[in-house]
C-alpha positions in Angstrom: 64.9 23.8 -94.5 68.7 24.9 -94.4 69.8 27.3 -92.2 72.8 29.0 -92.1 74.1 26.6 -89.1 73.0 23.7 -91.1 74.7 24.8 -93.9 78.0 25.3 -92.2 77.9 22.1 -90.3 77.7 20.2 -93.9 80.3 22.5 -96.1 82.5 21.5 -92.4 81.6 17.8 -92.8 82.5 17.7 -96.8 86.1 19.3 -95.6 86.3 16.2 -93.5 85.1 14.1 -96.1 87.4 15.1 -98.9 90.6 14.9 -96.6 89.0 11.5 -95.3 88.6 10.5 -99.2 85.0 9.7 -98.8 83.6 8.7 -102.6 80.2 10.9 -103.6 78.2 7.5 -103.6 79.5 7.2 -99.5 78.8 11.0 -98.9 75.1 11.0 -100.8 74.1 8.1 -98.2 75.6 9.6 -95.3 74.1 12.9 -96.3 71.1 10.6 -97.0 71.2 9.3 -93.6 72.1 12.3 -91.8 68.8 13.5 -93.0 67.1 10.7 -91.8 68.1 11.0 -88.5 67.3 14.2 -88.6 63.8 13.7 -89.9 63.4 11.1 -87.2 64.8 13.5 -84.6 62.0 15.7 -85.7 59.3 13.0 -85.6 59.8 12.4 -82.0 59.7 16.0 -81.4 56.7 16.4 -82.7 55.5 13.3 -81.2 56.5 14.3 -77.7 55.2 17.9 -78.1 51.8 16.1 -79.6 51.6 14.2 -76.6 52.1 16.7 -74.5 49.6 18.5 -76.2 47.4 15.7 -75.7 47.9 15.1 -72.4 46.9 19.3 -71.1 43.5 18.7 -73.3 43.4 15.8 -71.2 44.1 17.1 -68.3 42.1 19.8 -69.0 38.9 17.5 -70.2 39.5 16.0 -67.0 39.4 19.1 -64.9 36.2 20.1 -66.7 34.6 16.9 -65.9 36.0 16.7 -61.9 34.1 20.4 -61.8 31.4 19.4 -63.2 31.0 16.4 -61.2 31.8 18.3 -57.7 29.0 20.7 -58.9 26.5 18.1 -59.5 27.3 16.3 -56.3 27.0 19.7 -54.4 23.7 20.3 -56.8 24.8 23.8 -58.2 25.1 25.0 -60.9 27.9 23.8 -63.7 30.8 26.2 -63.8 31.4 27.6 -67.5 35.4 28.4 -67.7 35.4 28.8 -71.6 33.3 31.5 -72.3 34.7 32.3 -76.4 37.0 30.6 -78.9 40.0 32.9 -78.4 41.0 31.4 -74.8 44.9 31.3 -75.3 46.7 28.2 -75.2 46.3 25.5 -73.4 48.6 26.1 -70.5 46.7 29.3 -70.0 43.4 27.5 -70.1 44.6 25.2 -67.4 45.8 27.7 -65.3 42.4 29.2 -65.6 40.4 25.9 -64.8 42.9 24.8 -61.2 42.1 27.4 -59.0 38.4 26.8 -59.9 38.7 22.9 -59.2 41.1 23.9 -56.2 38.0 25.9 -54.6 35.0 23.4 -55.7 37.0 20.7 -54.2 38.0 22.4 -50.9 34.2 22.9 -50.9 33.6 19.7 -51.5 35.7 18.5 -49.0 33.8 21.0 -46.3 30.5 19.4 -47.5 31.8 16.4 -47.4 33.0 17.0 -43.7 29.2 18.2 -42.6 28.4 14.8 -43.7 30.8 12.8 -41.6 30.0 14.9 -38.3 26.4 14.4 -38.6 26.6 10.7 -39.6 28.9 10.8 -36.8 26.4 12.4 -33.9 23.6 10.5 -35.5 25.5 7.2 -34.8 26.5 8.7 -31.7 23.1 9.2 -30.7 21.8 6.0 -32.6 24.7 3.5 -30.6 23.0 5.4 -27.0 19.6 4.4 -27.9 19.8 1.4 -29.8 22.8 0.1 -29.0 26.3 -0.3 -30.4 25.1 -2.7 -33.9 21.8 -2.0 -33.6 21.1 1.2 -35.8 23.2 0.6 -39.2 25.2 3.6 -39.6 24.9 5.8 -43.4 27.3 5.2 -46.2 27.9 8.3 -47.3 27.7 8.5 -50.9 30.1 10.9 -52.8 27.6 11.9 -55.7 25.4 13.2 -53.4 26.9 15.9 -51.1 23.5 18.3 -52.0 22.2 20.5 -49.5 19.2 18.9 -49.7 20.4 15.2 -48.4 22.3 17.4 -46.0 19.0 19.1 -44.5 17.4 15.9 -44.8 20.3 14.1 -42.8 19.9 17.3 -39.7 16.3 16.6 -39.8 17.0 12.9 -38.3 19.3 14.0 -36.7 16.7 16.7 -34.9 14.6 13.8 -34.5 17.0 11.6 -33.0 18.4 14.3 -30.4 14.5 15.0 -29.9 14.0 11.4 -29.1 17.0 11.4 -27.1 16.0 14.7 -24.6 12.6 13.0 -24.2 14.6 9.9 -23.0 16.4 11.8 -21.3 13.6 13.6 -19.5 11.6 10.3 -18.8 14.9 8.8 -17.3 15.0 12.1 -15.4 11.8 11.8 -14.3 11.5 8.5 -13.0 15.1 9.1 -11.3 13.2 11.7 -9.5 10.3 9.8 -8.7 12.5 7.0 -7.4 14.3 8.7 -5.2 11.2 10.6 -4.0 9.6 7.0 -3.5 13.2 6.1 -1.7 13.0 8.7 1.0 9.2 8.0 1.6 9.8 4.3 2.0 13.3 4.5 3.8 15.0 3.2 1.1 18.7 3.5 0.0 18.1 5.3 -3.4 21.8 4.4 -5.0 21.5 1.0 -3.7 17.9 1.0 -6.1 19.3 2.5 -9.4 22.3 0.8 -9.5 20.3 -2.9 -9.6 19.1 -0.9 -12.8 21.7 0.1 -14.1 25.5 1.6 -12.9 25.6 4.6 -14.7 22.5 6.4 -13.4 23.9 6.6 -9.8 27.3 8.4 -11.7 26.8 12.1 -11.2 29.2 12.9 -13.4 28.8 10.6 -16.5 26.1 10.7 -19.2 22.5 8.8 -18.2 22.1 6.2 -20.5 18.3 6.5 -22.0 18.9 3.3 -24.4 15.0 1.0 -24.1 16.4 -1.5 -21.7 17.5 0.8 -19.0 14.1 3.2 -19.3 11.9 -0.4 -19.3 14.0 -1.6 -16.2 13.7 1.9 -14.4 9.8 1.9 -15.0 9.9 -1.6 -13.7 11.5 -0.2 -10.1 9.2 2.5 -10.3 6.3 0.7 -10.6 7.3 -2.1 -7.7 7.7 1.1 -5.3 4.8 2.5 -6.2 3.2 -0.3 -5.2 5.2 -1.3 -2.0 4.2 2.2 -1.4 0.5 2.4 -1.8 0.4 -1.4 0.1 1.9 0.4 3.3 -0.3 3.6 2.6 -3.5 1.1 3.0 -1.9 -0.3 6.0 -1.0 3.0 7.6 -4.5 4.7 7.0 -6.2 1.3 8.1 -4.0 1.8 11.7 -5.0 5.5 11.5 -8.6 5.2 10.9 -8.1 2.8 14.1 -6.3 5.2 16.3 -8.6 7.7 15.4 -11.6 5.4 16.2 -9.6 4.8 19.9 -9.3 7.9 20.5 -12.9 9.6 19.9 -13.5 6.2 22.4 -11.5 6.9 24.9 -11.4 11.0 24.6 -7.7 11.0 24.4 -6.1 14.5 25.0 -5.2 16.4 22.8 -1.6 16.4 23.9 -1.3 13.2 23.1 -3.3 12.9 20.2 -0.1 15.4 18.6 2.3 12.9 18.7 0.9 10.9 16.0 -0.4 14.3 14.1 1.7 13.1 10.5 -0.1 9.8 10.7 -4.2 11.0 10.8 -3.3 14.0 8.8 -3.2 11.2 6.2 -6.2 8.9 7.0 -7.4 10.3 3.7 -4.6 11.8 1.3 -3.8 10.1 -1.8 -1.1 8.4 -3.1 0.8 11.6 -4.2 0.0 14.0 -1.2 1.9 11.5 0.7 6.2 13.2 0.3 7.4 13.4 4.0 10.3 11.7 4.3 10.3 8.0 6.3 6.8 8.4 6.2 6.1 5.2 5.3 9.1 3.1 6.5 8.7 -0.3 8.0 10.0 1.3 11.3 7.3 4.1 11.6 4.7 1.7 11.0 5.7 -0.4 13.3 5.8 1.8 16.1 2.2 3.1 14.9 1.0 -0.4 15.1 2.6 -0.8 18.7 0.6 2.5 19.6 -2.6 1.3 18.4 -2.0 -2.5 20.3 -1.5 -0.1 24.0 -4.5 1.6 22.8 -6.2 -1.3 22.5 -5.3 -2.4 25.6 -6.0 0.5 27.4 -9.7 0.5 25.8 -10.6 -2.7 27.9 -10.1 -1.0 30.6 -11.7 2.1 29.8 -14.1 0.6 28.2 -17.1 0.4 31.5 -15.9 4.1 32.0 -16.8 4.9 28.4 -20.5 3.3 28.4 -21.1 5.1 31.5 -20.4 8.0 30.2 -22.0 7.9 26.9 -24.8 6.7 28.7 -24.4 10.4 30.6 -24.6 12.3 27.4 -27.8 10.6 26.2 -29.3 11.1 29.4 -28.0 14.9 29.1 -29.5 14.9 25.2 -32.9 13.3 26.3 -33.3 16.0 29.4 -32.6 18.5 27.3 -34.7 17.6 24.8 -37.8 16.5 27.6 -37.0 12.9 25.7 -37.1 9.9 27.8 -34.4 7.3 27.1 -35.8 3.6 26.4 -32.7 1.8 27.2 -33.0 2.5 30.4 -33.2 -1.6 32.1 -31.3 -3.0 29.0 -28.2 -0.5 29.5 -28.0 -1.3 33.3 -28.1 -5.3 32.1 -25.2 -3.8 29.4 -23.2 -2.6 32.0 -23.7 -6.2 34.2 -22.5 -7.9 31.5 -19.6 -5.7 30.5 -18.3 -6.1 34.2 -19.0 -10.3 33.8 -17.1 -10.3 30.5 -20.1 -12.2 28.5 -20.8 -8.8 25.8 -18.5 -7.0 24.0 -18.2 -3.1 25.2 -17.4 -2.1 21.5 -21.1 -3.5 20.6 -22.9 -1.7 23.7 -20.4 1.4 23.0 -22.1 1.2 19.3 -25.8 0.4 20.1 -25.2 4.0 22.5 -24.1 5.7 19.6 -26.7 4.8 17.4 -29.2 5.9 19.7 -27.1 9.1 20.4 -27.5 9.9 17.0 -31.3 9.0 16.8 -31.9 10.8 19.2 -30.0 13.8 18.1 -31.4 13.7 14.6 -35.6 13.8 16.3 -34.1 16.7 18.8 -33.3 18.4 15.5 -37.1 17.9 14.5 -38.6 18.9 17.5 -36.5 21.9 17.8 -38.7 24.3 16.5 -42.1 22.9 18.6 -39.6 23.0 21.6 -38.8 26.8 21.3 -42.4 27.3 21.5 -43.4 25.2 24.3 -40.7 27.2 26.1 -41.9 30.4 25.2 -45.6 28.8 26.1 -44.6 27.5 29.6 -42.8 30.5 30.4 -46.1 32.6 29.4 -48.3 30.3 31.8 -45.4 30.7 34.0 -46.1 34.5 34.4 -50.0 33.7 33.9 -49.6 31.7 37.5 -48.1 34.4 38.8 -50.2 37.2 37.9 -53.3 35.7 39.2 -50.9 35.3 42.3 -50.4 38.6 42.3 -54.1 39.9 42.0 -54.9 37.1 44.8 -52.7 39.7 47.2 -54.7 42.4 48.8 -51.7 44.7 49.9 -50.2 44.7 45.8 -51.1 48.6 46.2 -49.1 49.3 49.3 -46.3 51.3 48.9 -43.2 49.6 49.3 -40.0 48.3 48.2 -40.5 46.8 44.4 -43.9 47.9 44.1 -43.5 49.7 41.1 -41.4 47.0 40.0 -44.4 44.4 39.8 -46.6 46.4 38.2 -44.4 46.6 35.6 -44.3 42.8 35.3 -48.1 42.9 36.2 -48.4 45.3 32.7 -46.0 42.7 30.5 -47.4 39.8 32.1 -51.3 40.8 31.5 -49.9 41.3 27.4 -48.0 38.0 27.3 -51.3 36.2 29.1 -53.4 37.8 25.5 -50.8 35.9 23.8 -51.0 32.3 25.3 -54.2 31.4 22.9 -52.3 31.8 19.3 -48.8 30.4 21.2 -51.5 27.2 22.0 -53.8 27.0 18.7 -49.7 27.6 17.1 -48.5 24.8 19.1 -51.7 22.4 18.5 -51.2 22.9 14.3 -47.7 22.3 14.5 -47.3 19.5 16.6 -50.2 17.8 14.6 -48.5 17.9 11.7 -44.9 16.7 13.5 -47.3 13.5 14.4 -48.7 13.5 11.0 -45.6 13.4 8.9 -43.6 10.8 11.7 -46.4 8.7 12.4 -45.7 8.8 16.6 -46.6 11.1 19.1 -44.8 14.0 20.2 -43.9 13.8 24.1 -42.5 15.9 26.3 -41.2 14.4 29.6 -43.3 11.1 28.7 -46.4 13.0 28.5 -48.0 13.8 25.0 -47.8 17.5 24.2 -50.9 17.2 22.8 -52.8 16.5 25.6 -50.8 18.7 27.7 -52.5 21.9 25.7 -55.6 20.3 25.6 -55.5 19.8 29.1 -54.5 23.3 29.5 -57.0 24.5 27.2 -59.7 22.8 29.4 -58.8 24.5 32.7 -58.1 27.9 31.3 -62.0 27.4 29.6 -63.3 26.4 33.3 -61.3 29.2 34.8 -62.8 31.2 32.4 -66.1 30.2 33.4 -65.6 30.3 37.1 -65.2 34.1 36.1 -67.5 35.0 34.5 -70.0 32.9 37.2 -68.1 35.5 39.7 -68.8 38.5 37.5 -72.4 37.8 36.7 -72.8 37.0 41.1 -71.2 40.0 41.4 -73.1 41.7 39.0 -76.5 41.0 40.8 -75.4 41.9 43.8 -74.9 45.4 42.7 -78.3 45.1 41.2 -79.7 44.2 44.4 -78.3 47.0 46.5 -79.2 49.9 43.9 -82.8 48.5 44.1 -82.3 48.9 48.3 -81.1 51.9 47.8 -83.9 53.3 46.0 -86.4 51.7 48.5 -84.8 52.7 51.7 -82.6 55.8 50.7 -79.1 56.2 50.1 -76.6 55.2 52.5 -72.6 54.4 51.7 -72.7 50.8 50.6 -69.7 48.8 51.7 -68.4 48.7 47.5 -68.5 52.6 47.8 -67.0 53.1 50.9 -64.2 50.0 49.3 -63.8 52.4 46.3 -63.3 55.1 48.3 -60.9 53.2 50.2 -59.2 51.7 47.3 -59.0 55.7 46.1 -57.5 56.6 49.4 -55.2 53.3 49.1 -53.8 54.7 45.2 -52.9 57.8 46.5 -51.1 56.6 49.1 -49.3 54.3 46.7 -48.6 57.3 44.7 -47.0 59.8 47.4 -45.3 56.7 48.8 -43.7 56.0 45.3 -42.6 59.7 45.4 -41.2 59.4 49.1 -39.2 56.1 48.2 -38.2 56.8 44.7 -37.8 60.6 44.5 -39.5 60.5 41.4 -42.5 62.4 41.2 -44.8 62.4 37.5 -48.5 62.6 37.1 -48.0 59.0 34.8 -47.3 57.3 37.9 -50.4 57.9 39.4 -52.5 57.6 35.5 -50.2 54.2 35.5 -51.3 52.9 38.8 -54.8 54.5 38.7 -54.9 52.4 35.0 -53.6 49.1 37.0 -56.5 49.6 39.4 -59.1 49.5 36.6 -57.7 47.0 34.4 -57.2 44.5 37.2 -60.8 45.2 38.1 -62.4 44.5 34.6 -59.9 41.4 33.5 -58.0 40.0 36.6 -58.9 36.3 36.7 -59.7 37.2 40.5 -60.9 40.1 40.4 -64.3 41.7 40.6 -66.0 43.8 37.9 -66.1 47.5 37.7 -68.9 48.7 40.1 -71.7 50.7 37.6 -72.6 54.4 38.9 
């Protein structure tokens, strides 16, 4: 173990020693010593540098197990830094391994970071909700930082903020419904949500969606929504009264205007109703003062009214050839109304009731009346045509002639009509009786009888006729059999046919004169006339036989 330094320091220190004096036995145990020291000096060396050796596999154990420890709290995959047996030395291993634990723990310390800011906003959202000590907050525990419990730490939070935005929107919502119930009612709106709570009327802060608050707000939803549909009752009960007042008293339009927004409502429902002040105690009030003149004003109208409803059932009835049976018991009415002992409203109603019967049976006679119309107006024409065959000079020429035989023409057609317009009639009305169980009258008198009536004097004008005919007849007869006893002479028929001929051609050229119109269908027209008023005019006499 000497060494050349070693060597000289002892062959120095026996110089020393032999000038000194020192005896062998003293120099052996210095010597002896000196190499103790030394051996001692060495110990500790090796000591230190064995605890220093120690200490980097410790140090290095550690870092190993810190790695593996941040990867299983981050749940990846252990990193492997010795990969063979010929690594270097320790220091070198070491300097290997800190980078590796420097990155896995700056990782770490991001994951760990994720964790606080979502633990953070889920609080957050937890303490707006629930209340500050009412949602215990997360410990966050270090030896699992895994993606997993991360994901599974957004998910509540996701179901938290979802929570929160559907708060948020209820809170919105009834804000909106309040204030929409505010300006319907007149109401101060910030005055309302701030008796909920302060910080829904702050424009500019947060709305706080925590249970109380959204109970609370329902609550003064609810209380005006109510408040809202008592006034809407009240309102449409004044409107349905106004309305009522003024189909009484036939208010004009004009006026009826004014109050437009109120009977526009009579029967919209609780959410059609948005116009603001619409329902406000003040609007109400003043509808309510309306309808109180109105119901003044309809004691004084009232005799006015009666009359005049009495008017339009009189107007109904003659239109309808009804006769009104409240004729004696609506003057009384109207006695009474003036002495104050009967209530106009309940003669005003008893008029409308038989308005409206009456309307409803001139519905079902409608049809029966259109053809008593169209009957009378056929017997009408009927009167007129026998009129007209009654007049001797209908031939003449003059002024409208040709105008009557015209009618003469339509009215002899309309005449062949009036049997089916009357067997028609007789079916129909028969089964109107049948089906109501009364009797169908027109002006007071039963339409039934009227066509049987009629049918009985057109049968005996009928007969009176044909009585006329057959006289006629014989007398023809009895002159054709003088003739052929006593000779031939012009009987008074042939010289009246020859007169009648002379009279027709007269009416022709005079048509021609007046007219300037000349046609040979005049003359076939008027010659036809002739003959088919002397074979079928109720007055006239039959065709003479050559």
């Amino acid at each position: 173990m000497s060494t050349p330094r070693k060597d000289s320091f002892i062959h120095e220190l026996q110089i020393i020693w032999d000038e000194v004096g020192e005896s062998d036995t003293d120099k052996d145990r210095m010597l002896f010593e000196l190499e103790e020291e030394c051996i001692e000096l060495y110990r500790r060396k090796v000591d230190q540098a064995n605890w220093s050796r120690v200490q980097l596999r410790q140090e290095i154990a550690d870092c190993e197990a810190e790695l593996a420890a941040i990867c299983s709290a981050l749940a990846e995959r252990p990193i492997h830094i010795r990969q063979d047996q010929n690594f270097g030395s320790l220091k070198q291993e070491l300097a290997r391994i800190c980078p590796e634990l420097e990155e896995m723990r700056k990782r770490k310390s991001d994951r760990r970071n994720q964790f606080i800011d979502v633990h953070e906003q889920i609080q957050s959202i937890s303490n707006e909700m629930y209340g500050t000590g009412e949602y215990a907050p997360a410990v966050i525990d270090e030896n699992d930082l895994s993606m997993r419990k991360l994901e599974e730490l957004h998910r509540q939070l996701n179901a938290l903020q979802k929570e929160k935005s559907d708060r948020l929107k209820t809170v919105q919502d009834n804000l909106h419904t309040l204030n929409s119930l505010c300006s319907v009612l007149s109401l101060d709106f910030k005055e309302t949500i701030d008796r909920v709570h302060p910080s829904l009327g702050d424009s500019e802060g947060s709305l706080t969606v925590d249970i109380d608050t959204i109970k609370q707000l329902t609550i003064a939803v609810q209380d005006l929504r109510e408040i809202k549909l008592q006034r809407m009752e009240k309102l449409q009960d004044i409107a349905t009264t106004m309305l009522e007042l003024w189909h009484l008293m036939d208010t004009p339009v004009e006026e009826q205007q004014i109050f437009q927004n109120v009977t526009c409502n009579i029967a919209a429902s609780e959410d059609e109703i948005t116009e603001p002040n619409t329902l406000s105690e003040g609007f109400i009030n003043h509808v309510e003062e309306e309808v109180s003149r109105l119901e003044a004003l309809k004691s004084s109208k009232m005799k006015e009214l009666v009359l005049k409803k009495r008017a339009e059932l009189e107007e109904i009835c003659q239109k309808t050839h009804l006769v009104p049976e409240l004729g004696s018991a609506l003057e009384y009415a109207i006695e009474t109304i003036e002495s104050g002992t009967v209530d106009p409203a309940w003669v005003l109603e008893q008029l409308e009731l038989h308005i409206g019967k009456v309307k409803e049976e001139a519905f079902s006679r409608k049809d029966i009346l259109e053809k008593v119309e169209k009957w009378l107006s056929a017997c009408e024409e009927e009167s007129w045509l026998e009129e007209y065959n009654k007049d001797e000079n209908r031939y003449n020429a003059g002024r409208g002639t040709h105008l009557n035989l015209k009618r003469a023409e339509k009215a002899r057609a309309l005449v062949t009509k009036i049997p089916g317009m009357v067997d028609a009639l007789n079916s129909k009305t028969t089964e109107w009786e049948q089906e109501r169980g009364v009797e169908f009258k027109y002006d007071d008198a039963r339409l039934l009888s009227m066509l049987e009536d009629y049918t009985n004097s057109r049968q005996e004008k009928e007969q009176e006729r044909r009585k006329l005919r057959n006289l006629k007849k014989h007398q023809g007869q009895l002159i054709a059999e003088q003739e052929v006893l006593y000779g031939s002479k012009p009987s008074p028929k042939a010289q009246s046919a020859k007169k009648l001929s002379r009279q027709s051609s007269t009416i022709g050229s005079g048509r021609r004169t007046s007219l300037g119109v000349s046609s040979k269908a005049d003359a076939k027209a008027t010659q036809s006339c002739f003959e088919s008023e002397e074979e079928s005019s109720p007055t006239g006499s039959p065709k003479h036989s050559q």
